[in-house]
C-alpha positions in Angstrom: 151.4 3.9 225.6 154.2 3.2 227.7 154.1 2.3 231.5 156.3 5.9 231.8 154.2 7.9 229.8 150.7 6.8 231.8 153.0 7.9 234.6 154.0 10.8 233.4 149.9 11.9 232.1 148.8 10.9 235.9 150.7 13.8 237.4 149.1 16.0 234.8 146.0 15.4 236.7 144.5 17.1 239.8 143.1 15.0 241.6 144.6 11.7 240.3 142.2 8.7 239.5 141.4 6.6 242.5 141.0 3.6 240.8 142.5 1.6 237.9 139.0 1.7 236.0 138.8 5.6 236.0 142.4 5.9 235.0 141.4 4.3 231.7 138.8 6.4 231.2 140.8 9.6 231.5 143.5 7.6 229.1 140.5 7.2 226.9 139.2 10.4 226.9 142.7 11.9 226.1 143.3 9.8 223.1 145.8 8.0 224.5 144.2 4.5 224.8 141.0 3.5 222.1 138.1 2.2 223.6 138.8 -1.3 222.6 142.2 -1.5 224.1 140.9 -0.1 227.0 138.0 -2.7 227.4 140.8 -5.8 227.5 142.8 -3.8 230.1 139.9 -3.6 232.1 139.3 -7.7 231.7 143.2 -8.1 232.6 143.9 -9.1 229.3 146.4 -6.1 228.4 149.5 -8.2 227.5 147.7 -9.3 224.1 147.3 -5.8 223.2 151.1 -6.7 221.9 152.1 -8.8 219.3 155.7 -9.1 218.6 156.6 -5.2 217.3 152.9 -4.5 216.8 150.9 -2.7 218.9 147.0 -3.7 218.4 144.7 -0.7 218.7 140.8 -1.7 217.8 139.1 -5.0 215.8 138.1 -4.2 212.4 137.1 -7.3 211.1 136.8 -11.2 211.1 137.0 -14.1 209.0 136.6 -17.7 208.1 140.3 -17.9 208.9 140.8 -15.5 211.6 140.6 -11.8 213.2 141.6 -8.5 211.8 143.1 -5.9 213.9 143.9 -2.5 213.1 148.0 -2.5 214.7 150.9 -0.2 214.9 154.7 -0.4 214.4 156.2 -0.1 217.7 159.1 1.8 215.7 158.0 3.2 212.3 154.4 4.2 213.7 152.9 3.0 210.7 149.5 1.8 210.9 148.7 -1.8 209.3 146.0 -4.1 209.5 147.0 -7.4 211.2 145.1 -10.8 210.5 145.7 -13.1 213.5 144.5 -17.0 213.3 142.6 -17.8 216.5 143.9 -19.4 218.9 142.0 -22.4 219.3 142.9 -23.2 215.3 146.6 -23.2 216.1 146.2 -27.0 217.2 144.9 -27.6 213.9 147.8 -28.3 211.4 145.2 -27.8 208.3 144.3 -25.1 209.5 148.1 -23.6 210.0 148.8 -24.9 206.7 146.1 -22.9 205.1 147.3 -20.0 206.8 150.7 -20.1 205.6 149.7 -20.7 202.1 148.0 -17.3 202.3 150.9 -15.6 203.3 152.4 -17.3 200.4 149.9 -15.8 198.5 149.9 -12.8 199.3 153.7 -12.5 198.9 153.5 -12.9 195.3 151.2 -9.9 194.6 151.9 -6.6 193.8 148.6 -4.6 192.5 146.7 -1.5 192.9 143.2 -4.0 193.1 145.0 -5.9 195.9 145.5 -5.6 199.5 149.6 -5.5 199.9 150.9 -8.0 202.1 153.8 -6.3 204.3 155.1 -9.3 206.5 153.9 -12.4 208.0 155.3 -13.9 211.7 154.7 -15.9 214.5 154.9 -14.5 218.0 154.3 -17.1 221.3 152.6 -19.5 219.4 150.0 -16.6 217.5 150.4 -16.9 214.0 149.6 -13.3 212.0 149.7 -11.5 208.6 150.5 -7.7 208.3 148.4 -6.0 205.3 148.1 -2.3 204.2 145.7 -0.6 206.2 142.8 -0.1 203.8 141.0 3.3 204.9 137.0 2.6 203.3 134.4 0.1 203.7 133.4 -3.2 202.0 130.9 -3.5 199.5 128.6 -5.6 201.3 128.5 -3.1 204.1 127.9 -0.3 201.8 125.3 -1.6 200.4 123.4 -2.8 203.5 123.2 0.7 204.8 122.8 2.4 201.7 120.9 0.4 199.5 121.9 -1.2 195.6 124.4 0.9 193.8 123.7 2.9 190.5 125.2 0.9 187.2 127.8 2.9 186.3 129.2 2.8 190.3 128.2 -1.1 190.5 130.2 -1.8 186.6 133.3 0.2 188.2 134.3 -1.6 191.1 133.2 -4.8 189.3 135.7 -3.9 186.6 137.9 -3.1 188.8 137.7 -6.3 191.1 138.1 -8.4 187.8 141.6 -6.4 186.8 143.0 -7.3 190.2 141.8 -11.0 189.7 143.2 -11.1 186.3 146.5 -10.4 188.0 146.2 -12.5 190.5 145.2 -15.3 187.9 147.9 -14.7 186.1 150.3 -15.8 189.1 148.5 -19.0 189.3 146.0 -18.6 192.3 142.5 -18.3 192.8 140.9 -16.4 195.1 137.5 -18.8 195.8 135.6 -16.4 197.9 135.0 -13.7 195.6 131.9 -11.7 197.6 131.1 -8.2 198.3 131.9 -8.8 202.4 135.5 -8.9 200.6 135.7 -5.7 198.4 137.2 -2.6 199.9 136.5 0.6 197.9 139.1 3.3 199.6 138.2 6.9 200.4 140.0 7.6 196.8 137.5 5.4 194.9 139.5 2.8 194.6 139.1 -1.0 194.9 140.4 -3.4 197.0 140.6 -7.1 197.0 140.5 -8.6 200.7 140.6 -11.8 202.1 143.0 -14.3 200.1 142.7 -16.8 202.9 141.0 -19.4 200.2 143.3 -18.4 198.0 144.9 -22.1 196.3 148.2 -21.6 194.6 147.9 -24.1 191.3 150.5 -26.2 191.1 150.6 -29.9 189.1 150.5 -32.0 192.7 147.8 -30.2 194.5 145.1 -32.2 193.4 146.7 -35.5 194.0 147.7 -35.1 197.8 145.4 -36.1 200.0 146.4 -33.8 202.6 146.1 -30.5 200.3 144.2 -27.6 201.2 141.9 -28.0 198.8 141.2 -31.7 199.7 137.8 -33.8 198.7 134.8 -33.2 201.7 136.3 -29.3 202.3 134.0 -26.1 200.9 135.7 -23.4 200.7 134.1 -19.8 200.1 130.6 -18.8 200.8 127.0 -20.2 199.2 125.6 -17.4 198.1 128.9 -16.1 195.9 130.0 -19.8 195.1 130.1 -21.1 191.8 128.5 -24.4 190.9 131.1 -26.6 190.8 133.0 -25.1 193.6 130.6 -26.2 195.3 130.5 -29.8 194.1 134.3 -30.5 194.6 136.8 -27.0 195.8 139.1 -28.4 194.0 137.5 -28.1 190.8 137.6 -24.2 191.1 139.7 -22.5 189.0 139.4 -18.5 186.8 136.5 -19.2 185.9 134.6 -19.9 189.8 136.0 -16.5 190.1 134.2 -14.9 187.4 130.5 -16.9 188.5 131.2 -15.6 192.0 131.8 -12.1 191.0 128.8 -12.2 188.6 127.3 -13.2 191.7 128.2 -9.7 193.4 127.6 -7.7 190.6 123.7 -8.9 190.7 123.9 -8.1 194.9 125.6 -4.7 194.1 122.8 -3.7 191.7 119.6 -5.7 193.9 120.4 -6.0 197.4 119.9 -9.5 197.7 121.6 -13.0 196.6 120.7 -15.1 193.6 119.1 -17.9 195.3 116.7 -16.9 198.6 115.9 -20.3 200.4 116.5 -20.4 204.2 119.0 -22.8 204.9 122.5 -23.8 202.7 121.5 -27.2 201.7 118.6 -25.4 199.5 120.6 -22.7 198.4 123.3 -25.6 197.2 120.6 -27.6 195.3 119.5 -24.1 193.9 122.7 -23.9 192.4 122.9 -26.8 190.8 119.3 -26.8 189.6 117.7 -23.9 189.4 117.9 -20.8 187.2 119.5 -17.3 188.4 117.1 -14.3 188.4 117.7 -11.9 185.5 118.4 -8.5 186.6 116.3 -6.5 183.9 113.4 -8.2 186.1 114.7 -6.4 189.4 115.7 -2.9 188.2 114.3 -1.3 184.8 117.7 0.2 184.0 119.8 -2.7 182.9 120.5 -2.3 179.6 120.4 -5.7 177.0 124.6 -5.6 177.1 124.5 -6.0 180.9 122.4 -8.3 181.1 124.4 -10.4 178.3 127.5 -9.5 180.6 125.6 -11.1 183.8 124.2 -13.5 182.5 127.3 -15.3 180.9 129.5 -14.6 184.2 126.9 -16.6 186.0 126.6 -19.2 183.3 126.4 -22.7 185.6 128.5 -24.6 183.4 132.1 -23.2 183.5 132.7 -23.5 179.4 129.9 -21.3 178.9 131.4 -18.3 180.9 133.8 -15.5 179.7 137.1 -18.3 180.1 139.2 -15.3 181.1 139.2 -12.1 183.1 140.4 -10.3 180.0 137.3 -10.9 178.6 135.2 -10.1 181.2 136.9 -6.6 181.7 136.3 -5.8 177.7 133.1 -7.0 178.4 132.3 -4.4 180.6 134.2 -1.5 179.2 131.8 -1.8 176.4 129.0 -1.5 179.0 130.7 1.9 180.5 131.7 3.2 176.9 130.8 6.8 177.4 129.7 6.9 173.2 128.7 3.8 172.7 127.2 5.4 169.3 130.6 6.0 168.1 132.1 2.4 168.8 132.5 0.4 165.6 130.2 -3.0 165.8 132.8 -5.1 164.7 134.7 -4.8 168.1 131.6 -5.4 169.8 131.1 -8.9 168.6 134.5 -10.4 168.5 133.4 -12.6 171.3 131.9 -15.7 169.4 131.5 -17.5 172.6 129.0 -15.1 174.0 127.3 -15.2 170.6 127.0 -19.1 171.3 126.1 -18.6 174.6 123.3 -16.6 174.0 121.4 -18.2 171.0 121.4 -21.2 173.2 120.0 -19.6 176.2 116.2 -20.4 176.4 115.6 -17.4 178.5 116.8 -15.1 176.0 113.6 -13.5 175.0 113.4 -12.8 178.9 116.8 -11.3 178.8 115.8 -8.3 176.0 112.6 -7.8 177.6 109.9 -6.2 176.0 111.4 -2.5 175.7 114.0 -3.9 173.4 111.6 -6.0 171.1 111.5 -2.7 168.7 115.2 -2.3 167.8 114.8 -2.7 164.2 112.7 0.1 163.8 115.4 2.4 165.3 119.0 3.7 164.4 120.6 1.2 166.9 123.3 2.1 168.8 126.7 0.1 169.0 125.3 -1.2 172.4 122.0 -2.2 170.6 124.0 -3.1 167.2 126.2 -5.5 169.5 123.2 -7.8 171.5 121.4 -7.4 167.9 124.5 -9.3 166.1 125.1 -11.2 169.0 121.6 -13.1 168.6 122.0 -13.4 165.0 122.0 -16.2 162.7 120.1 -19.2 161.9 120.5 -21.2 165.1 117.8 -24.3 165.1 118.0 -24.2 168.8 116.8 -20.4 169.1 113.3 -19.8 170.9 110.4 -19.6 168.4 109.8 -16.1 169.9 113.3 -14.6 168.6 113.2 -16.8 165.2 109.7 -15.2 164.6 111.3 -11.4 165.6 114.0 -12.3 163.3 111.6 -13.4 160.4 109.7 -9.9 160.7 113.4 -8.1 160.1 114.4 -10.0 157.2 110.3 -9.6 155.8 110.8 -5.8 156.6 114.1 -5.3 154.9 113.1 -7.1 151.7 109.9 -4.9 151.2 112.3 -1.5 151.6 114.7 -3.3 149.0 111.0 -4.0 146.7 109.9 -0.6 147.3 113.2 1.0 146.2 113.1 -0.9 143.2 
């Protein structure tokens, strides 16, 4: 509000404030000033309430790299989300650096699944980013306050969250802090990714300078979403930390809770390395066998036994949301050959099925059913004695119909 319109609202009142603190009530009260802006006024600190053409209305958020402000266009009115480094990370050049190579990131992408980077500027030594202002609420907070989401919800955004990625993996950068904290769903349902201030551009001399962003003795992204070997060495970290880390939030979407549970970060680090992920059939009874295979291989600790590419991750789960999965032919469900691999060598796979599923010969399977049945066929030496002896009993009960029908 300009200093002639608070002039001209103060003679629309009888009697006129006193005092400079009741002023900005009234102002409050009439809309004309948000709580927040009034609340740095009243600490004398109203001249950063402006930032070059941008007026900053209320704090909606904060990062590893910085604040987030909800802003206005001095001119156009628009309202945009402005993400400002802090001030006391401006002496740091890395820091900068890092920064800038967001806005650089962001530049390049254009995509429904990603936050839309307007402009990027510097104003009296405060470096900022201007983003679409997102109207929702992230995942993480979502689920905090209204507990894990159903599948079909949880599979949506996370397809969703993987097309976006794809894009963004297919202009060469990564995002490294894939997490729930950093999903925006919109009032229209749709998802948003947030936060590309990890976000590494790949290019051939990045791992060789010293001085990179992504340099030896640096972790970048958050424990409880980070994928073994981004954890190791950052600039290891490439599609496929993605894909571990957003396995990651599809397990906190659908439990509530992180993979690993110790109480400080060096246990949850060593946990990473060395100890196996919970399945999620063992925290909800409504996982089917094909999400569980679709977990389980996004949060694979080696990075050769993921999905290798987005792509394959959001076919993955489009056979998990297919509305007839009856009526899908079972060849398409088991073109993957790497998750057939990955699963006969999994020593947990008897865990995976679960009990329920132990009877799926003795049913008309569905494509679903048909597809983790084909998937953990074969003669594989290194399949647990549990499944070889399931898959002796079908091969014992198809050659006594093929007896009896003779």
């Amino acid at each position: 509000m300009s200093e002639e319109g608070i002039t001209n609202f103060i003679k629309t009142l009888t009697p006129p404030p006193e005092t400079a603190e009741e002023l900005v009530k009234l102002l409050v009260k009439a809309n004309h000033l948000t709580k927040f802006q009034a609340k740095l006024i009243a600490a004398g600190k109203g001249k950063s309430l402006s930032l070059g053409i941008y007026l900053i209305k209320d704090k909606i958020g904060a990062g590893g790299m910085g604040q987030v402000y909800l802003a206005e266009h001095s001119r156009m009115k628009r309202e945009v989300a402005l993400k400002v480094l802090p001030p006391q990370l401006v002496k740091n050049h890395d820091a900068v650096q890092r920064f800038h190579r967001e806005v650089q990131a962001a530049a390049q992408l254009n995509h429904k699944n990603i936050v839309t980077a307007f402009d990027a500027n510097e104003d009296k030594g405060t470096h900022f980013l201007v983003m679409e202002r997102v109207k929702g609420k992230d995942l993480s907070s979502t689920v905090k306050d209204n507990g894990p989401m159903s599948i079909d919800l949880a599979l949506n955004v996370i397809q969703q969250t993987a097309e976006g990625l794809l894009y963004a993996h297919d202009q060469g950068i990564i995002h490294r802090d894939i997490k729930p904290a950093n999903l925006l769903l919109d009032e229209e349902g749709v998802l948003k990714i947030l936060d590309m201030g990890l976000a590494g551009i790949e290019s051939p001399g990045d791992a060789d300078e010293g001085g990179g962003l992504t340099s030896t003795g640096m972790v970048m992204g958050t424990v409880d979403f980070m994928a073994p070997e981004q954890a190791m060495d950052t600039r290891s970290a490439d599609a496929r930390s993605d894909i571990y880390s957003l396995g990651c939030s599809l397990f906190y979407l659908l439990t509530k809770r992180p993979l690993f549970l110790d109480d400080t970060v060096m246990k949850k680090l060593m946990a990473l390395q060395t100890q196996p992920a919970p399945t999620l059939s063992s925290c909800r009874d409504d996982v089917t066998p094909a999400i569980e295979a679709l977990y389980q291989k996004m949060i694979a600790k080696k990075p050769a036994d993921r999905f290798q590419s987005m792509s394959d991750v959001v076919t993955a789960i489009e056979h998990c949301l297919s509305p007839s999965p009856q009526s899908a032919h079972p060849s398409s469900l088991t073109q993957d050959a790497s998750l057939q691999a990955f699963l006969q060598n999994q020593s947990d796979t008897d865990t995976i099925l679960n009990t329920p599923h132990q009877t799926l010969q003795e049913e008309s399977p569905t494509a679903q059913e048909t597809y983790i049945s084909d998937v953990l066929g074969g003669t594989d030496p290194t399949m647990p004695p549990t499944m070889a002896g399931r898959r002796g009993n079908q091969k014992s009960t198809k050659q006594t119909v093929t007896r009896n029908k003779r």
